[in-house]
Every structure is written in C-alpha cells, then in structure tokens.
Residue, then its C-alpha position, 0 to 999 in steps of 0.5 A: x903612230x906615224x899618223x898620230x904624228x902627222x895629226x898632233x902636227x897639223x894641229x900645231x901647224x894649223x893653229x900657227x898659220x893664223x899666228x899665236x897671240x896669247x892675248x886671253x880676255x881681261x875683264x875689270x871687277x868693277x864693284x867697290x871700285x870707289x873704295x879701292x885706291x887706284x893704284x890697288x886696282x887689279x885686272x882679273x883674267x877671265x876665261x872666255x870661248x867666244x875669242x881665240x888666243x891662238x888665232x890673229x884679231x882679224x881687225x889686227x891682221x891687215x892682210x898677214x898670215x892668210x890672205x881673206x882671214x878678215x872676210x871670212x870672219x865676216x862670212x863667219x858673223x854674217x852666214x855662220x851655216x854657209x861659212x861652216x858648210x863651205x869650210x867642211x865641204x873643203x876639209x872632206x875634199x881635201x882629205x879624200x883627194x889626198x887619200x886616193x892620190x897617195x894612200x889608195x893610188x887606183x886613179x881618181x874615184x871622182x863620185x866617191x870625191x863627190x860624195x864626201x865633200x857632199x857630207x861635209x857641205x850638208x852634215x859635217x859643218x851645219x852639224x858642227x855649228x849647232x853642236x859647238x854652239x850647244x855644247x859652249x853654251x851649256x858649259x861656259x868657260x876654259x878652265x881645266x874642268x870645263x875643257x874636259x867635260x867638253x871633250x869627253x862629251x864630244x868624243x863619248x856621245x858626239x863621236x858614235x852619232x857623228x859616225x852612224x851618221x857618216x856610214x848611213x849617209x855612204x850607204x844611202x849614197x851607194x844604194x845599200x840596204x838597210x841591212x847593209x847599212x846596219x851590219x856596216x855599223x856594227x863591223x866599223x863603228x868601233x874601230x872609227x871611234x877608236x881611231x877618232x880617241x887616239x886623235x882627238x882628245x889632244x886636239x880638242x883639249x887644244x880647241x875648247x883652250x884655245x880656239x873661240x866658238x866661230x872658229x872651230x870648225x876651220x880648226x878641226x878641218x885643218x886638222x881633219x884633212x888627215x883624219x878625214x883620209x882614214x874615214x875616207x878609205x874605212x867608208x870605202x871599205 
C-alpha cells in the first residue's frame, strides 16, 4: 500500500515540476462561418495528444520550473530516439540505485547498476518511442473511450511482452539458459504484472489525458524511478 502511495504521489509530483497549465487546444470550426454573425461564433475544445496541459510550453518557461526543459524538448523534435534512450537510461539508473541504497542495503552491485541502465538506453526508451507513436497514432484523441482503450491495451498486451522482454535481457546479461530464462518467465511473470496493474492504469489514465506523445516517456520514468526499484530487486531475484 505504501508503494502505491509513493507511486500515485511521484506521478502528481512529476506532473507538477514542469508546472500545471490547463490549456487544452482550441481549434475554430470554420465552416459556414459567413453565415454565422460574429458574435455567435463559438470555439469548440478538441481534444489533442500531440500537447500536454500539465506540462509548461517550452517557448513560455524562460528558464522556470526546470532548468534545460526548453533544450530537451529540442532534443525530443531533433533526435526523439536518443532523448527517449537517454531519458530511460536515467529512470532505470535511478530506480536500481536507490533500490540497493535503501531497500537491499548489501553495498552497491555496480554490474547489476550497469545492466539495467543498459536495458533502459537500448530497450525501454527506443521501445517506448515506437509504441506510444503507435499506439496514439491508431487511436486518436483524449476522451474517456479513447484513454481506456489506451490503457488496457498497454497493460493487457504491452505489459507481459515488455517483461518477457526484461527477464530475457537479464538472463542473457547473466549468462542464463534458455532454460533458466524460461522457467524464470513463467515463476515471475504474473507476479511482475500484477504489480505493474496496481500501479499503472492510475498513471496512465493521468498519461494518455494529459501528457502529449513526446513527452510520456519522461513522464512514466518520473514515476518509474519507484516501479523500476520493485523490478529491480524481482530481476535480482
């Protein structure tokens, strides 16, 4: 329960470091607009995932709420893969480090440190990228329908492939059999995923609502750095 606190809480918190700005997209209907006097004329909210209301135009911040938010979001248009890479490299170094500093508390596993942070540079953020591309191209919008299906597909298809893929990669990294691998699989899989719907559902209803497609990934590392010490220390296992 404690973690789920810490995990809904890292998600408010994360959100409000880049400041909350509830300014959702407006777009003007245009047609028959000659016929329409123009003090009838109504703007019409449309939902949008290409922006993100809880997250400070860049061009607006001049330096606020975090230093360099304007350059990465250059980094984010210019090399969107790197940005996405990078980004997940430091979520998973965070959340292992602070893992073995304050949960497992034998001295640092720096090969262990490595690995994961390896996982989140060349899996978690490239992975990440296609994925929410995908997933926002094929299903548009931000209304109640369209965030739920977004959800459940993230965490009914996408969660079991993304940690098949993590207990792979952390037994090839350890020199595990196929075998082993497999029977690793099978023994933590659905504990992995049951941890992930206690957790995610919340902080992705509050993603695909909220956040635009460039910027999820920085915000499911913020509050990854909490999940990512459970999977941490069920990798280690």
């Amino acid at each position: 329960m404690k973690l789920i606190s810490i995990l809904v809480a890292a998600s408010c918190l994360t959100a409000q470091a880049f400041g909350v700005s509830q300014r959702p997209a407006i777009k003007r209907i245009s047609s028959n607009s000659a016929l329409v006097p123009s003090g009838l004329r109504t703007t019409h909210k449309v939902p949008d995932a290409t922006v993100s209301p809880l997250f400070r135009d860049a061009a607006l911040t001049r330096g606020g709420a975090v230093p360099g938010w304007a350059a990465y979001n250059e980094a984010l248009d210019k090399n969107p893969i790197t940005a996405k890479a990078l980004t997940s490299a430091v979520g998973f170094f965070l959340g292992d480090l602070l893992a073995q500093l304050f949960i497992v508390k034998s001295g640092l596993d720096v090969r262990r440190l490595v690995t994961l942070t390896v996982f989140g540079l060349i899996y978690h953020g490239p992975s990440g990228h296609f994925f929410y591309n995908w997933l926002d191209g094929k299903i548009k919008g931000t209304d109640g329908k369209s965030v739920a299906t977004k959800v459940a597909i993230d965490q009914i298809i996408w969660c079991p492939i993304f940690m098949c893929v993590f207990f792979t990669y952390l037994g090839l990294a350890a020199g595990d059999s196929l075998t082993t691998i497999g029977n690793k699989i099978k023994a933590d899989l659905f504990t992995a995923c049951q941890g992930s719907w206690k957790i995610w559902p919340i902080v992705h209803a509050v993603n695909f609502k909220f956040i635009s497609t460039k910027h999820r990934l920085i915000f499911i590392n913020g509050v990854q750095i909490m999940f990512n010490m459970f999977l941490s220390l069920l990798g280690s296992k």
